[in-house]
C-alpha positions as CSV (number, residue, x, y, z in Angstrom):
1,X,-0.6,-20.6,-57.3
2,X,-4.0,-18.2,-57.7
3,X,-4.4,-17.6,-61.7
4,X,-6.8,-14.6,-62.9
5,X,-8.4,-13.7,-66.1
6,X,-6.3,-11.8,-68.1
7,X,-7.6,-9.1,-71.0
8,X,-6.1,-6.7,-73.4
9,X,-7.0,-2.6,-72.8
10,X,-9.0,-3.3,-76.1
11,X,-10.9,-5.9,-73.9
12,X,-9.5,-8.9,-75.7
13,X,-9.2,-11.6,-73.6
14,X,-5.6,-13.7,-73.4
15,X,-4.0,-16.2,-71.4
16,X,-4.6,-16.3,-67.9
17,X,-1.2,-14.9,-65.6
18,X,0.1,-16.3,-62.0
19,X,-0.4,-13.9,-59.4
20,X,2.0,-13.2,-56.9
21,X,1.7,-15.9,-53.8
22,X,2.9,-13.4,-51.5
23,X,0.2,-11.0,-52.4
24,X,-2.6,-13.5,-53.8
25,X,-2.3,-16.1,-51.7
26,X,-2.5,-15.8,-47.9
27,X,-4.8,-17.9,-45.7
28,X,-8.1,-16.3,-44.4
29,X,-7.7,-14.3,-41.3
30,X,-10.7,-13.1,-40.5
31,X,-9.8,-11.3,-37.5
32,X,-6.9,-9.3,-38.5
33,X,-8.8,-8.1,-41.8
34,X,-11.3,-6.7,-39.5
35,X,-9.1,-5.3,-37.6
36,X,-7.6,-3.1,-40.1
37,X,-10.6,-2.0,-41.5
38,X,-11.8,-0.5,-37.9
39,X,-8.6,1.2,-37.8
40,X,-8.6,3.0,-41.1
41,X,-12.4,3.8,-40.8
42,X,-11.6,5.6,-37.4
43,X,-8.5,7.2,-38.7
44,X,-11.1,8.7,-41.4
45,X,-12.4,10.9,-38.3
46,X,-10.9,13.8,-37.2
47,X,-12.4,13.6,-33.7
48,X,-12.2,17.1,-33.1
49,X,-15.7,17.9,-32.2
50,X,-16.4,19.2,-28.5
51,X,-18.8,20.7,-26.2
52,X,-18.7,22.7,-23.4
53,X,-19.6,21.4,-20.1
54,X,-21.2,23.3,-17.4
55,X,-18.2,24.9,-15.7
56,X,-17.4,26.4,-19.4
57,X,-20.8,27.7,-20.7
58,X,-21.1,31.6,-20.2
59,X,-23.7,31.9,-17.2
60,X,-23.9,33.6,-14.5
61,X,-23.1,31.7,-11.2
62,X,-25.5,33.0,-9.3
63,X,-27.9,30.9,-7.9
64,X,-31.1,30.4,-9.7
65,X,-33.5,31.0,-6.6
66,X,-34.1,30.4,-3.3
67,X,-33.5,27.3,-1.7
68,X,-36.4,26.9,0.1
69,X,-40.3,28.4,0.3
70,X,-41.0,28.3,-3.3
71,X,-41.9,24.3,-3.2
72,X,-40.0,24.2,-6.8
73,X,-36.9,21.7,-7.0
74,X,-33.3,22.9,-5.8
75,X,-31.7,24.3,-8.3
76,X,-28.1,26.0,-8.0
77,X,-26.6,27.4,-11.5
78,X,-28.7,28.0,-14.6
79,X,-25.7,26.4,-16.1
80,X,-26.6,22.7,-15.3
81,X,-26.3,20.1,-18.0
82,X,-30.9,20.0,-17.1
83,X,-31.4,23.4,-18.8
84,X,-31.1,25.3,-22.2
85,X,-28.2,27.0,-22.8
86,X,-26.9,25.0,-20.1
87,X,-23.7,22.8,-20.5
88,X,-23.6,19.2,-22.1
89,X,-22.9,16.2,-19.9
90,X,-20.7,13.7,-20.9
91,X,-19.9,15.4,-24.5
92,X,-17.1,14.5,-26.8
93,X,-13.8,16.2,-25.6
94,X,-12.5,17.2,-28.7
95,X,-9.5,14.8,-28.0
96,X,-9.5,11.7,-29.8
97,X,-6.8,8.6,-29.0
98,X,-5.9,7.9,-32.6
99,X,-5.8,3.9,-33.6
100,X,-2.8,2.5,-35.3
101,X,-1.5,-1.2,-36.7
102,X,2.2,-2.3,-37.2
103,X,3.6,-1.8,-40.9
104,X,3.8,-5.6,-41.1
105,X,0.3,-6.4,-40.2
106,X,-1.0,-3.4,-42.6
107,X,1.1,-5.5,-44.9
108,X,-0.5,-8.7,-44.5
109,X,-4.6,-7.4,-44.0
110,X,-3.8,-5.9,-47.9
111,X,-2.6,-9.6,-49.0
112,X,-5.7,-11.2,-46.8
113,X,-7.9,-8.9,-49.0
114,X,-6.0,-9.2,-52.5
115,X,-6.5,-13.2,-51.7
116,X,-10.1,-13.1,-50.9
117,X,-10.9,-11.6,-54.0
118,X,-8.6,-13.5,-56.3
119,X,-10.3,-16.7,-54.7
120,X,-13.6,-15.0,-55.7
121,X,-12.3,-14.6,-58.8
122,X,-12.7,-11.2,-58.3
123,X,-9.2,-10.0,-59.5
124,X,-8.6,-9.6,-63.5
125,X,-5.4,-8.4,-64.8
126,X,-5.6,-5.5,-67.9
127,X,-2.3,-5.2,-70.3
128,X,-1.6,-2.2,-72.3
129,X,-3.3,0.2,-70.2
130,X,-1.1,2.8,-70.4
131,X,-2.3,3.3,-74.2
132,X,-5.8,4.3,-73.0
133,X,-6.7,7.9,-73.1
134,X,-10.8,8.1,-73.7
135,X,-13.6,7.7,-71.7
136,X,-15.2,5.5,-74.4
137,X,-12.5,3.0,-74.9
138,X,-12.7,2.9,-70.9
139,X,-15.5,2.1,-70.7
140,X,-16.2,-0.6,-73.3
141,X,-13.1,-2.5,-71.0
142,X,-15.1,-2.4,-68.3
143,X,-18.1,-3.9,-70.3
144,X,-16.4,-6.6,-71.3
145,X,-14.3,-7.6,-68.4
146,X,-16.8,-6.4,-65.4
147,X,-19.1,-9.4,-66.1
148,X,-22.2,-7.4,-64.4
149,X,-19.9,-5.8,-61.8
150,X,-20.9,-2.8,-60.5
151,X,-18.2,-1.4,-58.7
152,X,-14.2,-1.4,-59.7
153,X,-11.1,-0.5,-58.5
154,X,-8.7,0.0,-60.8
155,X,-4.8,-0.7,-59.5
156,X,-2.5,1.4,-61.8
157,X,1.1,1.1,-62.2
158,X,3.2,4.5,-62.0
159,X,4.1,4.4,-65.7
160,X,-0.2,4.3,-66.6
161,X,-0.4,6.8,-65.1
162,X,-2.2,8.6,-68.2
163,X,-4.5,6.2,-68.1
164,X,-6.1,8.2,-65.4
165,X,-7.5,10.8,-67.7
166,X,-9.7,7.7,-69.5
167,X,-11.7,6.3,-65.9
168,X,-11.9,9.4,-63.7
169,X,-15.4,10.0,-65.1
170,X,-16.2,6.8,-64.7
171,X,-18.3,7.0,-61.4
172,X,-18.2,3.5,-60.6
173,X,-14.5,3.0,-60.7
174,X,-12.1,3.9,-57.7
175,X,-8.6,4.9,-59.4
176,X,-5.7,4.0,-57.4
177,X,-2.0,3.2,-57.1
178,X,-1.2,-0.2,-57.0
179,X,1.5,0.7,-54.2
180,X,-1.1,2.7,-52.8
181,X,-3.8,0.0,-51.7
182,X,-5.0,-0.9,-48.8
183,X,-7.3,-3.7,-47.0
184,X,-10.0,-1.1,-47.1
185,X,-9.9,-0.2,-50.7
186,X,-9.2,-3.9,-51.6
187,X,-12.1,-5.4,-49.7
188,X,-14.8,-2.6,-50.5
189,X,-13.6,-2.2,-54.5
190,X,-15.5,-4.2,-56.1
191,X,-14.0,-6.3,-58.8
192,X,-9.9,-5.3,-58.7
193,X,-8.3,-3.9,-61.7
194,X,-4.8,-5.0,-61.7
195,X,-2.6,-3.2,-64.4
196,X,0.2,-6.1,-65.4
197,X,3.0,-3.6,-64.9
198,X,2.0,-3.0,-61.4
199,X,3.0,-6.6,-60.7
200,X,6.2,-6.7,-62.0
């Protein structure tokens, strides 16, 4: 069963707590992980930009000049795709064919990115945190437990919730529901933050 570090909000350390094997312990699945990062990166875009194409510019049809005699190329509406102010070819459509994965396999990518981190060791679990209220006291946790870490992600439980007010100006640390997380946030986070009473 995967074990990881466990410290007091006052950054004492204490024993080390079993983490969930449903969570913390699946096998690596390379595939599927990236997977569900591509889709939650693409869902980040809107995908609303568009262009006009030639037909939709405002131009007037007529044609540019003469066909033949002035030994310049043919050329039949100012509005080709060739000229300024003409139309674009081949421009984004402003419809976008949104991405999705199945509940269960957004499920599992979050447990193949809890697990690569606890295996890294890269998972420590904070008691008490629902007693923190200052910056200060915030941030000489993360002193003590990051071990040279630059990034976190702290995992809250609903009930520490005020512990909120101590890390959001923290600019390092990505504050986040522990039912909230995803494969995205896990595997990009840094070193995970798990509040204890988010794993009850």
């Amino acid at each position: 069963m995967p074990k990881a570090d466990t410290y007091s909000s006052k950054g004492t350390k204490q024993e080390g707590v079993n983490l969930p094997k449903a969570l913390f312990g699946e096998k690596q699945n390379d595939k599927l992980l990236a997977q569900a990062i591509h889709v939650y990166r693409d869902r980040q875009h809107l995908g609303n930009s568009k262009v006009k194409t030639r037909g939709e510019v405002t131009a007037t049809t007529r044609k540019w000049y003469r066909q033949k005699g002035t030994g310049r190329a043919r050329h039949g509406a100012v509005s080709a795709p060739l000229f300024v102010g003409g139309g674009v070819a081949h421009g984004p459509k402003g419809v976008k064919k949104q991405l999705s994965l199945p509940k269960k396999m957004r499920q599992k990518a979050l447990a193949l990115a809890l697990s690569a981190k606890a295996k890294d060791g890269k998972v420590v679990v904070i008691t008490g945190l629902e007693i923190l209220t200052k910056t200060k006291e915030a941030q000489k946790l993360l002193t003590k437990v990051g071990k040279g870490a630059k990034k976190f992600t702290l995992a809250l439980a609903d009930k520490s919730a005020g512990a909120v007010k101590a890390f959001r100006n923290i600019s390092n640390v990505n504050i986040v529901f522990f039912s909230d997380l995803n494969a995205h946030s896990v595997y990009f986070g840094g070193t995970i933050l798990v509040d204890k009473e988010a794993l009850k």
